[in-house]
VEXDREN-2710 file (C-alpha; in Angstrom, 1 decimal):
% VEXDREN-2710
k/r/px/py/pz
1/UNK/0.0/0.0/0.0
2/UNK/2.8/2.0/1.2
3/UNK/4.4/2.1/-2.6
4/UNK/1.2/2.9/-4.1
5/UNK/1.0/5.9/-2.4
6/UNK/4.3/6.7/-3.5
7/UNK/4.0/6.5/-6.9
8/UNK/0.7/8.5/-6.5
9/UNK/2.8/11.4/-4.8
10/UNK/5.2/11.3/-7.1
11/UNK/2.7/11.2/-9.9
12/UNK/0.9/14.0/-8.3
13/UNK/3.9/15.9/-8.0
14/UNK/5.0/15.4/-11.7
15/UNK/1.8/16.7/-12.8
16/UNK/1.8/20.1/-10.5
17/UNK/5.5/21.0/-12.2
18/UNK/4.5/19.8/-15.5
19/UNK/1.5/22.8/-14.9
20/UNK/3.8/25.1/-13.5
21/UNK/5.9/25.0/-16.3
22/UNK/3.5/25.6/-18.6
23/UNK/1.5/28.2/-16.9
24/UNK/5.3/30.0/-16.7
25/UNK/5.9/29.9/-20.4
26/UNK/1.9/31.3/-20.7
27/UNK/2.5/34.1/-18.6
28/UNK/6.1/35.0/-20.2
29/UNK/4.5/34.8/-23.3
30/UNK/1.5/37.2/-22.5
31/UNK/4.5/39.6/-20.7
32/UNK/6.2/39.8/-24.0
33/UNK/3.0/40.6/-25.6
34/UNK/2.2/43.2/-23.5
35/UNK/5.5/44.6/-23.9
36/UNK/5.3/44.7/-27.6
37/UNK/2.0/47.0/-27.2
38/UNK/3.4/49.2/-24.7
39/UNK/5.9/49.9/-26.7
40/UNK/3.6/50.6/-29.6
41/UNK/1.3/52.8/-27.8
42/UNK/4.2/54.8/-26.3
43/UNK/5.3/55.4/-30.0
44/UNK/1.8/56.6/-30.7
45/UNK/1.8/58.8/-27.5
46/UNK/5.3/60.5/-28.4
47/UNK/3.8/61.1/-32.0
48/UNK/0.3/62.8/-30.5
49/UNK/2.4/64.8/-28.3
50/UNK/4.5/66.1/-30.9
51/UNK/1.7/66.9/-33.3
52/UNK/-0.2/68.7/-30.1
53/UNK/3.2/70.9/-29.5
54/UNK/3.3/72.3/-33.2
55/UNK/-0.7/72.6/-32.7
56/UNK/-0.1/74.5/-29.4
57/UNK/2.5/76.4/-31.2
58/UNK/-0.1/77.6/-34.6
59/UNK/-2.8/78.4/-31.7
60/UNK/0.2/81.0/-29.9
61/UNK/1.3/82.2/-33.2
62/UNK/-1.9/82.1/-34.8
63/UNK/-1.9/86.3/-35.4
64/UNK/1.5/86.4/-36.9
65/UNK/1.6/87.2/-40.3
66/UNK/4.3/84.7/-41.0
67/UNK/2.3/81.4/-39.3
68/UNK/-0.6/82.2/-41.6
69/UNK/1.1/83.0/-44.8
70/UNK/2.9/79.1/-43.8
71/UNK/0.2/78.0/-43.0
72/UNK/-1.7/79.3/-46.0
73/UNK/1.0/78.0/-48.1
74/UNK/1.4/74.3/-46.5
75/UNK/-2.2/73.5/-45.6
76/UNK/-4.5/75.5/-47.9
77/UNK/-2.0/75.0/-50.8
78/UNK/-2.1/79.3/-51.2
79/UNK/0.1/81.2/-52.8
80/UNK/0.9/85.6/-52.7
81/UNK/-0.2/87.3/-55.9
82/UNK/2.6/87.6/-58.4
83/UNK/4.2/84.3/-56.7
84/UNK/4.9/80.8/-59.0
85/UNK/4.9/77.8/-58.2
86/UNK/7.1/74.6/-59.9
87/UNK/6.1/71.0/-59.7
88/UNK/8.3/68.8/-59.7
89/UNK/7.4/66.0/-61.8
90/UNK/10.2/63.5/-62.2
91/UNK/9.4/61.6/-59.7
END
């Protein structure tokens, strides 16, 4: 009786590292994969703040005469009178 419940324990045993192996490689895998996105997001996050910095900046500078003729030029595609405009298109 006494070696039954040996190789019961030992069986027992077996089977609790065999699942604590696995559930090890799960959770590594799920910490790599969270990784991964916080790294993406934070790429996205340093991208949003620099597009809110030059939007901060047009909303300071929004009554200079030099931010809106760039931004009359860059957005709106404007141009001053008597000015022209080349295309390049060699491309």
């Amino acid at each position: 009786m006494r070696g039954r419940f040996n190789i019961f324990a030992k069986l027992v045993l077996l089977i609790l590292v065999v699942y604590a192996v696995v559930t090890l490689f799960n959770l590594r895998e799920k910490a790599d994969t969270a990784a991964e996105e916080n790294a993406s997001l934070q790429q996205q996050v340093d991208a949003l703040r620099v597009d809110n910095e030059e939007l901060e900046y047009e909303i300071a500078h929004s009554e200079d005469e030099e931010t809106k003729v760039e931004i009359a030029r860059d957005k709106l595609g404007l141009v001053l009178p008597g000015e022209k405009v080349f295309y390049n298109t060699a491309k």
